[in-house]
C-alpha positions in Angstrom: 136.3 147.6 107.0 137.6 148.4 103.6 138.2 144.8 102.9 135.9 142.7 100.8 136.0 138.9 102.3 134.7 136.4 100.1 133.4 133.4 102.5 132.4 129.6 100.8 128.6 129.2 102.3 127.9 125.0 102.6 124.4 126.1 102.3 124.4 128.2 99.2 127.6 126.4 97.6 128.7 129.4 96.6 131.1 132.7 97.6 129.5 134.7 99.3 130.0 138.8 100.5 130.6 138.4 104.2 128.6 140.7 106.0 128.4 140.6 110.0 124.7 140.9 111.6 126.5 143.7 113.7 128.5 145.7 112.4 132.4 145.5 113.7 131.2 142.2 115.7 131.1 138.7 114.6 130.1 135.3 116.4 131.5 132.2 115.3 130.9 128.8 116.5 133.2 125.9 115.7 132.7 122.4 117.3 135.2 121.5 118.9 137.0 117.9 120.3 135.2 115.4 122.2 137.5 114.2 124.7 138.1 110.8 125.4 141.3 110.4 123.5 144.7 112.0 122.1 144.3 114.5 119.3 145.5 113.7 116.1 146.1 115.3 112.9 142.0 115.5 111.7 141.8 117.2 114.9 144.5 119.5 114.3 142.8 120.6 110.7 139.8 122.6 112.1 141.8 124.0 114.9 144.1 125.2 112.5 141.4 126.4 109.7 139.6 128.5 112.3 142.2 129.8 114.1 143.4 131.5 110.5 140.1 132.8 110.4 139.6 133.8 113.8 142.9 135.9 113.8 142.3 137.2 109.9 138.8 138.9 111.1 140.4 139.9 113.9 143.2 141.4 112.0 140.1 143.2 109.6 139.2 145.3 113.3 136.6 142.8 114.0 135.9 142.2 117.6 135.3 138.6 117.1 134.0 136.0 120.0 134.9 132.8 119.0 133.6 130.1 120.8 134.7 126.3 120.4 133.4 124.0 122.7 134.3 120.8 124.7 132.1 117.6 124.3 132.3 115.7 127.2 129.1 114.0 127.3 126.3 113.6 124.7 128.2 112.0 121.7 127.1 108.7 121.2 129.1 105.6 120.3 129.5 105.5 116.4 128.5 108.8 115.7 124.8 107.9 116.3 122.2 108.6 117.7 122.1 105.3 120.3 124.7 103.4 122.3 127.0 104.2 124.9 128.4 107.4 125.5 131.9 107.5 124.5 133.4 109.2 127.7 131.3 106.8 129.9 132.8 103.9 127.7 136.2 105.1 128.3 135.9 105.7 131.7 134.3 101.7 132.2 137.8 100.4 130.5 140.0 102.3 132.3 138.2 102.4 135.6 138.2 106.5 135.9 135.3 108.5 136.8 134.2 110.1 133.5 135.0 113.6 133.9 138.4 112.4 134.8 138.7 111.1 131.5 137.4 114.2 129.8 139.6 116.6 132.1 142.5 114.3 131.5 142.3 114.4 127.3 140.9 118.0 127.5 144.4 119.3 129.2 146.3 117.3 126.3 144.5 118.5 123.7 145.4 122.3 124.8 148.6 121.4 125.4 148.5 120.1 121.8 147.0 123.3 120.7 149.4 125.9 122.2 152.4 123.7 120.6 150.6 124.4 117.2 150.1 127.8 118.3 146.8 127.6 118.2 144.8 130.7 119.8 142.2 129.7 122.8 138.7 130.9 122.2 136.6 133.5 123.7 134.7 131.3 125.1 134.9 127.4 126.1 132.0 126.2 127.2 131.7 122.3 128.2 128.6 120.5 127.0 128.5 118.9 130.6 128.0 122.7 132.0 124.8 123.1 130.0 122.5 120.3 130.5 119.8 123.4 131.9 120.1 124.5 128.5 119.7 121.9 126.6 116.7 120.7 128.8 114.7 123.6 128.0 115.7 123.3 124.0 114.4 120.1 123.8 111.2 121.2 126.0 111.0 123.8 123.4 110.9 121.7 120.3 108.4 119.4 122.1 105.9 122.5 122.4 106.6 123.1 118.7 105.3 119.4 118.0 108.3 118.6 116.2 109.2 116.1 118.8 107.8 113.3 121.7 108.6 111.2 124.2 109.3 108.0 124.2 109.9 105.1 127.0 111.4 108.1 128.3 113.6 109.3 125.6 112.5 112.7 123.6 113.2 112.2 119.4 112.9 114.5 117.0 110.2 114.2 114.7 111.8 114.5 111.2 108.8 113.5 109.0 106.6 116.6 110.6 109.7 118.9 110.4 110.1 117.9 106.9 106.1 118.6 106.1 106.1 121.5 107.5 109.1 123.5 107.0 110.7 121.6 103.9 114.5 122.8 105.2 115.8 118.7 106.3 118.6 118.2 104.1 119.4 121.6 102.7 122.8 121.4 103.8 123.6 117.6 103.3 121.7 117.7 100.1 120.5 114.3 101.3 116.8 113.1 100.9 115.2 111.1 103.6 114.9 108.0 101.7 118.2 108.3 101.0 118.7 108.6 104.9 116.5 105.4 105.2 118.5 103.5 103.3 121.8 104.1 105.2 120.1 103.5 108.6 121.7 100.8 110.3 119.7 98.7 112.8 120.3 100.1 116.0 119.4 100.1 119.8 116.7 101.7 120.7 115.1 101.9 116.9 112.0 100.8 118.2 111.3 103.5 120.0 110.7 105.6 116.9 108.1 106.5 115.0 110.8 106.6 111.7 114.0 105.3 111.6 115.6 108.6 110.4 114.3 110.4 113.5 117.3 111.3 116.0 117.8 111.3 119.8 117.4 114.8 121.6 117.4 113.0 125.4 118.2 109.6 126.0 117.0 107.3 128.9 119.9 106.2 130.9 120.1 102.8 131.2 121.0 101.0 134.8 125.0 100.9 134.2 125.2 104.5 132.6 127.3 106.9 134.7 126.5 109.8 133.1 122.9 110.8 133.6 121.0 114.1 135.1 117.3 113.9 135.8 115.0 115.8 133.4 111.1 116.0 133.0 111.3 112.8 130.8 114.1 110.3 132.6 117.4 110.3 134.2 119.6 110.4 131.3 121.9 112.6 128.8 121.1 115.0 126.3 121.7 114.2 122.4 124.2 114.6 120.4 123.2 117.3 118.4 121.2 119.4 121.1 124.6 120.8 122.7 125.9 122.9 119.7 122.4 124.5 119.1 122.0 125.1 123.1 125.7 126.3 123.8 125.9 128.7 120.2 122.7 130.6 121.2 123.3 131.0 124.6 127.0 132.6 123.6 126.7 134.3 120.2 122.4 134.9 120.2 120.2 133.4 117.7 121.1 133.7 114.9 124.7 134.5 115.1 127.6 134.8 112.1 129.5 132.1 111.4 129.7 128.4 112.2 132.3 126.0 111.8 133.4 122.5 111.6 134.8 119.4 109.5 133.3 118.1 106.5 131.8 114.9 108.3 130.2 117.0 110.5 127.5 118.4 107.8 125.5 115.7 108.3 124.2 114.6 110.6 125.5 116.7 113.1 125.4 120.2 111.6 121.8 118.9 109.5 120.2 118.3 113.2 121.2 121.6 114.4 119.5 123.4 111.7 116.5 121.1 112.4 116.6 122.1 116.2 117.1 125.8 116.1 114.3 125.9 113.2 111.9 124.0 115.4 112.8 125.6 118.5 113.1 129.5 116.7 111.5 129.3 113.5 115.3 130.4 112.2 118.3 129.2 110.8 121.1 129.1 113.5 123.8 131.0 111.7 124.1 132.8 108.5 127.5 131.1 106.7 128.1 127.6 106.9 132.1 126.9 106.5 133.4 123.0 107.0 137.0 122.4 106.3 137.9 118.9 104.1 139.7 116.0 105.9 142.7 114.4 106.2 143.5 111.4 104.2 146.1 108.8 104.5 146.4 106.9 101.3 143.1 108.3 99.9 141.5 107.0 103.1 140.2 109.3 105.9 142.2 109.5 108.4 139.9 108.8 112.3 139.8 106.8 115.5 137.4 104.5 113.8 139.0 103.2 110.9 142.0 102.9 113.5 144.6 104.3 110.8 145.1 107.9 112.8 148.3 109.5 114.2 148.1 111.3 117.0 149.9 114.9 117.4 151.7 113.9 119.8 152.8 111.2 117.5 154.1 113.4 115.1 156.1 115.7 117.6 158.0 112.2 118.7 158.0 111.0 115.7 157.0 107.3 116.8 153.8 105.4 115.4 153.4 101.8 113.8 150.6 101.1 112.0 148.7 97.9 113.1 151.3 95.5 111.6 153.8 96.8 113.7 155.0 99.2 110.7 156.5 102.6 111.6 154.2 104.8 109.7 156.8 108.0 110.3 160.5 108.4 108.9 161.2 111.0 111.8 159.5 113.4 114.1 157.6 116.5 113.0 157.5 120.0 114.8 154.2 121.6 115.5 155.0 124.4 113.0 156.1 121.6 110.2 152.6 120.3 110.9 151.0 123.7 110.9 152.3 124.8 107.6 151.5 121.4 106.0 147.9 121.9 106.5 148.1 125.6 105.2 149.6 124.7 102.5 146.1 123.3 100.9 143.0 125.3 100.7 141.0 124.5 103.7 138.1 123.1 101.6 140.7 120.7 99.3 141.5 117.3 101.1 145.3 116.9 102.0 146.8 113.5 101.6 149.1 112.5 104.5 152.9 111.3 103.3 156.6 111.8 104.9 157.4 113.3 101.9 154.7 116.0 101.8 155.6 116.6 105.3 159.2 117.0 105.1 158.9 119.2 101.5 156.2 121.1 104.4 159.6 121.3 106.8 161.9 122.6 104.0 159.4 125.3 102.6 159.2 126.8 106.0 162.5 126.6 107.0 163.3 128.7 103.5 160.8 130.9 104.4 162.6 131.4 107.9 165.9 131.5 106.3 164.8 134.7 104.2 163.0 136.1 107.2 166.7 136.0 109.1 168.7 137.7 105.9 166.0 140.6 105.9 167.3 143.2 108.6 171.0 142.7 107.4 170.1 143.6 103.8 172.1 147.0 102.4 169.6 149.7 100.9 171.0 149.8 97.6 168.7 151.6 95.5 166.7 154.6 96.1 163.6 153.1 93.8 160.7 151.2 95.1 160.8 147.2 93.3 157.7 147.1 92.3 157.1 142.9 93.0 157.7 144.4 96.6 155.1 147.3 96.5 152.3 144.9 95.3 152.9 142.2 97.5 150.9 143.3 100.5 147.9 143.5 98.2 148.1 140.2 96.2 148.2 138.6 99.6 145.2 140.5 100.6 143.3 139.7 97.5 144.4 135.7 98.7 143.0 135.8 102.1 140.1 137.8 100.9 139.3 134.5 98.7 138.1 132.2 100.9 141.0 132.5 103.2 143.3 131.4 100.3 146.6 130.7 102.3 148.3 128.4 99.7 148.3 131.4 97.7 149.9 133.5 100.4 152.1 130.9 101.0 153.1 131.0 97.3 153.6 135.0 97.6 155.7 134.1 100.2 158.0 132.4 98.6 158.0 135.2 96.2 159.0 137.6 98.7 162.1 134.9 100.4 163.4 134.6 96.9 163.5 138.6 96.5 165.3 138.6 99.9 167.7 136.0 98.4 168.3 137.8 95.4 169.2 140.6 97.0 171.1 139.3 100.0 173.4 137.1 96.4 173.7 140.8 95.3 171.6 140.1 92.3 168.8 143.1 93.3 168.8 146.3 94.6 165.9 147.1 96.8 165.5 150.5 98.7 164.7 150.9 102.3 161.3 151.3 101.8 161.5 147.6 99.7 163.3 146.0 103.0 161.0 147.9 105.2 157.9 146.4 103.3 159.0 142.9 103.0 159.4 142.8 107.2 156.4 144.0 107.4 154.7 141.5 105.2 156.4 138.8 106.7 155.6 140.1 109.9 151.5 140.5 109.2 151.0 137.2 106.8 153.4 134.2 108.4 153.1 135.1 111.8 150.2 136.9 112.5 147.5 135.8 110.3 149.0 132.3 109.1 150.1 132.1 112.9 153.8 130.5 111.9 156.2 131.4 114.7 159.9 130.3 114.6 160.4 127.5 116.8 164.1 128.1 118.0 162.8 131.5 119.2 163.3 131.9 122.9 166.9 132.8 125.2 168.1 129.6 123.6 167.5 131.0 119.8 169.3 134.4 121.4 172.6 132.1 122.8 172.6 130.0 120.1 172.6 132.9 117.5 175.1 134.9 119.6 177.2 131.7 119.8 177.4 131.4 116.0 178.7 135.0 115.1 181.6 133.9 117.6 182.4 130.9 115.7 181.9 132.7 112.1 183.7 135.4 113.5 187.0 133.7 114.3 186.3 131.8 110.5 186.6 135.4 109.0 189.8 135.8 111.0 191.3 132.6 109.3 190.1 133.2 106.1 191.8 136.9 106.5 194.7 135.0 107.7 194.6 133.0 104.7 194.8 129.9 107.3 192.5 127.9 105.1 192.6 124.5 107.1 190.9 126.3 110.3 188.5 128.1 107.9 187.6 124.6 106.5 188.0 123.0 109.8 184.9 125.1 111.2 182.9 124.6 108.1 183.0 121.0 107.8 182.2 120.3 111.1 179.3 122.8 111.8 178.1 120.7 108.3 178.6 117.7 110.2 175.8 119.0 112.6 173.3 120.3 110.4 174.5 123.9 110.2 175.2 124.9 106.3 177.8 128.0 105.9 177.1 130.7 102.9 179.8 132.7 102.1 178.3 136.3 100.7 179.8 139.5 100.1 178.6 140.8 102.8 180.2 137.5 105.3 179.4 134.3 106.1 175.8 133.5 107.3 174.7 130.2 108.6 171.4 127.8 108.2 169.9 124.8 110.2 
């Protein structure tokens, strides 16, 4: 592991020297969807975060388990800690039994993941699968006395946890009287001893669907409790790195420290990494402010916004949408707008453009360029940043306008040179940035083989000096979105 990878701790707020608890192995947790409605594009940031640095450590020769989970029970109306569970509340309005709902939103949102190209996980576990094991967390916190019952519901005590262990709020940075004077009035508030304490089990009431018996009541575990259960049982206690969005560092993330330290007397993970959301007009983009776009949205390129105004000029390909989100720094917010996306569509589709012109470049010179030779590294040195890719995007670019230069006959590069920029290509847009080139396929094959035909009989006339067929074939491949180059070298062609 000769590579030095500078990780942004949440819980130091600083770069930090990543060093695996095993060597060669590392355990990362990232919470994943809750499933009781379409993905949309603040779904599609972490997914797309951790996948860059699932496949970059994997790239480094770690063996990596990556496990993102499935909520589909346990996360309460509102993001609280009371109220009706969101998958039993969907299932009520649309007259589905609840694990209906979940299967039906889970098989959309992988669906929605492959098209982004999105790796699976190690492991997947469901939050449903492990109520045994968040039972006995909960049972274990109790015996710690940093929890108790109540009218059958089990709370966690945050005021003793606090007094004893100092640690609530060293993520967040929040104070508890900060936390009491956010506190809304809620259901069940009573039942506390302090408002800021949360749920670990709730109580079913009479018309809940989703309940399981437990020592206390018949009811559902927390919120919280399933990430702390489902991380240790997978990656051990404590494990590597864990993941999430921004608005999950309090309270969700917050709690699990809590629950883990009660439970183990330890801190779940050692690095703390939260990407930054999505914004539309400065304003974040969710479910709950009802100004969201779903992904599959984007791929149809139909949406109004609640006036009945289509918020999208066209559609946008999963790969568009991909390399729009890389395009920031995963800890930077990104602002959603046509025009960023589109500018996002054109970037890659130079970038793809250059890719295409690299095998039918001419070695013409037997000296190493030397903006080639230190390419490799300076994209190294990005990704070794924080998982820079902006900046690997921008050596990119660097790299596609060598390719251009040379392919206009404006530099020689030798074969090593065209060799190298493959290669890089190869390693940092489609294996570590996880880019692939959407008209790939049999289709891509025809389609390509179709077009030398055509350019090929455009040669002939232009040979022939017949320069209405010549003109003939350009204009009208123009007409439909296909530009012609002529080069020294022939004609080439681009979407």
């Amino acid at each position: 592991m000769e590579q030095q990878l500078l990780i942004y701790n949440t819980l130091s707020r600083q770069k930090e020297l990543f060093r695996p608890l095993t060597e060669g192995r590392v355990g990362m947790y990232v919470c994943g969807p809750t499933v009781y409605g379409d993905g949309h594009l603040g779904h599609a940031r972490p997914a797309i975060t951790f996948d860059v640095v699932f496949r970059y450590l994997t790239h480094l020769g770690y063996k990596v388990r990556y496990v993102r989970n499935i909520t589909d029970v346990g996360h309460l109306e509102h993001d609280a800690d009371e109220g009706e569970d969101k998958i039993a509340k969907k299932a009520r309005l649309e007259q589905l039994e609840p694990m209906e709902v979940a299967q039906y939103y889970t098989n959309r949102y992988h669906a929605a993941m492959e098209r982004l190209n999105v790796l699976p996980p190690s492991i997947e576990p469901h939050a449903s699968g492990h109520i045994i094991e968040q039972i006995a967390l909960v049972q274990q916190i109790l015996d710690a006395g940093f929890a108790y019952v109540s009218n059958g519901s089990v709370y966690f005590d945050v005021r003793k946890y606090q007094e004893e262990t100092h640690k609530y709020g060293q993520l967040s940075g929040r104070v508890i009287e900060e936390m009491l004077a956010t506190t809304r009035e809620l259901d069940g508030q009573e039942e506390k001893r302090f408002p800021g304490d949360f749920a670990l089990w709730k109580k079913a009431a009479p018309e809940h669907i989703m309940r399981w018996p437990s020592p206390w009541s018949d009811g559902f575990p927390g919120w919280h409790a399933e990430c702390t259960a489902m991380g240790a049982k997978y990656l051990g206690s404590p494990f590597d790195i864990h993941g999430g969005g921004m608005d999950l560092v309090f309270p969700h993330h917050e709690s699990e420290i809590a629950q883990c330290v009660a439970s183990t007397g330890h801190a779940p993970c050692r690095y703390w990494m939260h990407n930054n959301m999505i914004t539309i007009n400065g304003q974040k983009m969710g479910k709950s402010l009802g100004n969201f776009i779903t992904l599959d949205e984007f791929f149809t390129g139909s949406h109004k916004d609640k006036d009945g105004k289509e918020m999208l000029e066209q559609a946008y390909s999963p790969m568009t949408i991909r390399f729009f989100i890389l395009q920031a720094h995963y800890r930077s917010t990104v602002d959603f707008s046509n025009e960023a996306l589109q500018a996002s569509e054109k970037g890659f589709a130079k970038l793809m453009e250059a890719y295409k012109k690299v095998e039918k470049l001419k070695v013409e010179s037997a000296d190493a360029n030397k903006d080639v030779s230190t390419l490799r590294n300076r994209c190294y040195e990005a990704m070794n940043d924080d998982f820079n890719t902006p900046i690997v995007i921008s050596h990119l670019f660097e790299a596609a306008k060598i390719i251009n230069g040379a392919a206009d006959g404006h530099l020689k590069l030798s074969q090593a040179d065209i060799d190298e920029l493959k290669s890089v290509f190869d390693t940092f847009l489609f294996d570590i940035l996880g880019m692939r080139n959407e008209t790939s396929g049999d289709n891509s094959a025809l389609l390509d083989g179709l077009m030398h035909v055509i350019l090929d009989i455009r040669a002939t006339a232009k040979a022939n000096k017949d320069w209405t067929t010549s003109d003939h074939i350009r204009d009208s491949l123009n007409a439909l979105g296909i530009t012609v180059k002529d080069g020294k070298d022939g004609a080439t062609y681009s979407f």
